[in-house]
C-alpha positions, 0 to 999 in steps of 0.5 A, spaced: 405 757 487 411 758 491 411 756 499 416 758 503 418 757 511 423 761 515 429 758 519 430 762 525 439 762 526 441 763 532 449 762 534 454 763 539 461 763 537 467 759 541 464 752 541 471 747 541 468 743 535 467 748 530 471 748 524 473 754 526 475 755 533 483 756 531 480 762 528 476 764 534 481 763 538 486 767 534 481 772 535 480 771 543 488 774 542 486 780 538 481 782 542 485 781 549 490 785 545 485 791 545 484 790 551 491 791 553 491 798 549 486 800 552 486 799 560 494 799 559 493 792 563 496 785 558 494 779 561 498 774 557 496 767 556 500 761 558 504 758 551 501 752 548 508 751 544 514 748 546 519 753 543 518 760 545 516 766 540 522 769 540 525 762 537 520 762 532 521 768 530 529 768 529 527 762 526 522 764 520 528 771 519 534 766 519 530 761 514 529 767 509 523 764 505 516 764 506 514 757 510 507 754 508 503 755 515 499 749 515 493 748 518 492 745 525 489 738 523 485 737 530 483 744 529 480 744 521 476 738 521 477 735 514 471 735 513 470 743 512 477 743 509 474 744 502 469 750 506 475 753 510 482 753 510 488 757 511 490 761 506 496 759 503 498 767 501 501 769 507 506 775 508 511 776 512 507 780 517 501 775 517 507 769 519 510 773 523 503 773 527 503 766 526 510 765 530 507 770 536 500 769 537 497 766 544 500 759 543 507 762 543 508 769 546 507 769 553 510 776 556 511 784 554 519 783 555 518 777 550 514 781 544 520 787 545 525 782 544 520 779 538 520 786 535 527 788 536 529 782 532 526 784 527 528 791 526 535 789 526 533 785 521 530 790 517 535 796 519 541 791 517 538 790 510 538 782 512 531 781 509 526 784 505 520 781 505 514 782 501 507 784 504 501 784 502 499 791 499 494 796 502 497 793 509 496 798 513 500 797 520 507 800 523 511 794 521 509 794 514 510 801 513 517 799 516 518 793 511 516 799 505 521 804 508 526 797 508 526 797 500 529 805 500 534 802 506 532 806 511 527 806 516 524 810 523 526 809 529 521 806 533 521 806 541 519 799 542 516 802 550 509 803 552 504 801 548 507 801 542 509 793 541 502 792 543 500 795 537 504 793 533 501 786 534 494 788 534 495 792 527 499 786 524 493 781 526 487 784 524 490 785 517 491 778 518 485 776 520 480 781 516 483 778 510 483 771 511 475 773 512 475 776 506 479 770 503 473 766 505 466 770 504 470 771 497 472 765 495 465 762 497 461 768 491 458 770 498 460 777 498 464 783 494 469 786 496 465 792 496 460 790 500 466 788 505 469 795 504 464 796 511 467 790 515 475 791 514 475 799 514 481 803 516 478 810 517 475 808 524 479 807 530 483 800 532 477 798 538 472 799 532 476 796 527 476 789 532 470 790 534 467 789 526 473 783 526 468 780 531 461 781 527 465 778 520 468 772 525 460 771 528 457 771 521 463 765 519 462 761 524 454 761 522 455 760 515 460 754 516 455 752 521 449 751 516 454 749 511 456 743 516 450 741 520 444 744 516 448 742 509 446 748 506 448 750 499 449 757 495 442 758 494 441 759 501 447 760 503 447 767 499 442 770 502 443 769 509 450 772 508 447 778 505 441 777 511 447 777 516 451 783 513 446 788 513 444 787 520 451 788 522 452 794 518 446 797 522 447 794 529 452 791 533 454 784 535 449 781 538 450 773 537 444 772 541 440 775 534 436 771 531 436 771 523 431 769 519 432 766 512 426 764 508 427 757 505 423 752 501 420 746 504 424 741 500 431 744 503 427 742 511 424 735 507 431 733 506 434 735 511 429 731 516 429 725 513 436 725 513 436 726 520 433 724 527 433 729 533 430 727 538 425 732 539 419 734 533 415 740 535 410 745 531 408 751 533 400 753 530 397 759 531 390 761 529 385 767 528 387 774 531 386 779 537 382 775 544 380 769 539 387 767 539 389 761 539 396 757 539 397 750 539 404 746 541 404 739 538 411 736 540 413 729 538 420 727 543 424 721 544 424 723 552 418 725 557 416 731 558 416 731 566 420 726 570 415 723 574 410 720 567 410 713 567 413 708 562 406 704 560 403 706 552 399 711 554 401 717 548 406 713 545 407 713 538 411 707 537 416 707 530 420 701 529 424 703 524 428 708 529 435 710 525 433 706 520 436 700 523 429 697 525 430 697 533 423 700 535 423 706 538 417 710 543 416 717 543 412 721 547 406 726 544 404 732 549 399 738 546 399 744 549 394 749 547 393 757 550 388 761 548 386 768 551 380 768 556 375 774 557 374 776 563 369 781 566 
């Protein structure tokens, strides 16, 4: 007979330690672009890097060849390289979002000066870059009109440059998830197909960017702290996909995957947290009762005093033979009849 336990998986995507925070920010520039597409209002943020975007571009068009963007080593821990990385495929357009995202662009006169040096470039027939097929923004649409040598007049006013951005870094960001879901045997393309549609408007396409990037952030989670292999990692993907095919992003969700008691065995005897706690509940309706047995390495209220009474006493705390006290507390809740 086969017994299972569920896991209830929660997470909030932006913790500064993730392996994956270089993406999340990425995709805080994305969804500030939306923003600024939709109210009008851009709030750009300060540059991080010491050249301006404008620099960096005229760099990557005067270098003529693909440069190999290399991961941030403090923002990819090297421990979760082998789980996620950045993809070394990127196209023109992905690395020119790379030079102009919120590390570097910093102003709306700065983007048009960015996009201008561009076109000039593409109108002169001083590069063709390759892009990736099936990219869908203007500027790619540009690039395909480049090869013939002739491209459309662009007004780089309004929104326009805004959009431009954006388009370029959801079509970077939706493949560097599908890059990872894939590249991992977590998910198909055809299952995908949903998350990186572009039959929906621009606001929609980011909004189902955010849902793929909650669902990386507790894949690699549970890869990284609760050391869960394909096995596991599987289902929750698939758990998580559905979910966020019917509903919207919602990162204070609970999602329960079912395990086997060794995967818990394991990791409980590899770690050791400071509070143990088991919920046990029995019979049903009025005669119900629930039961919370806690085990922790601190008191349950400030004021208990520090003599044996519920102890538990563990000397071999960590494994490096220093006792340790923990603390018992019982609570028991049951319905009571009144007449």
């Amino acid at each position: 007979m086969n017994f299972w336990n569920f896991q209830n998986i929660t997470l909030e995507s932006g913790d500064p330690g993730s392996p994956v925070y270089q993406l999340y920010r990425e995709l805080q520039f994305l969804l500030a672009l939306a923003e600024g597409l939709k109210t009008g209002v851009m709030e750009w943020p300060e540059p991080l890097e010491s050249e301006s975007a404008v620099e960096l571009v005229q760099d990557l068009l005067t270098d003529k060849l693909f440069q190999e963007i290399k991961c941030d080593a403090a923002a990819v821990d090297s421990s979760i390289k082998s789980v996620f990385s950045e993809r070394g495929d990127l196209d023109f357009a992905e690395q020119l979002w790379c030079k102009m995202r919120s590390e570097c662009v910093s102003s709306y006169q700065e983007l048009i000066e960015c996009f201008t040096l561009v076109i000039k470039s593409l109108e002169c027939g001083e590069i063709q870059p390759w892009i990736h097929q099936g990219s869908s923004s203007l500027l790619s649409k540009l690039i395909q009109q480049s090869y013939h040598g002739k491209i459309e007049v662009v007004p780089l006013s309004g929104i326009t440059p805004i959009q431009m951005l954006l388009e370029i870094g959801l079509d970077k960001m939706k493949k560097d998830y599908v890059s990872f879901f894939i590249g991992q045997e977590l998910a198909t393309l055809t299952y995908l197909d949903y998350f990186i549609s572009t039959s929906v408007d621009l606001q929609e396409q980011v909004h189902r960017v955010q849902k793929l990037h909650h669902m990386l952030e507790i894949i690699v989670s549970c890869t990284v702290l609760l050391q869960f292999k394909h096995e596991n990692l599987f289902p929750l993907t698939q758990i998580c996909m559905k979910y966020y095919k019917e509903n919207p992003l919602n990162e204070k969700h609970v999602f329960q995957l079912p395990i086997r008691p060794a995967v818990v065995k394991k990791f409980c005897e590899n770690d050791h947290p400071e509070i143990w706690k088991v919920d046990v509940s029995s019979g049903h309706g009025q005669k119900e009762v629930k039961t919370t047995w806690q085990v922790s390495a601190d008191p349950p209220f400030e004021h208990m005093t520090s003599n044996n009474t519920g102890l538990l006493s563990d000397s071999t705390v960590n494994g490096s033979g220093e006792e340790g006290m923990y603390y018992i507390a019982m609570v028991k809740c049951s319905q009571v009849h009144l007449t």
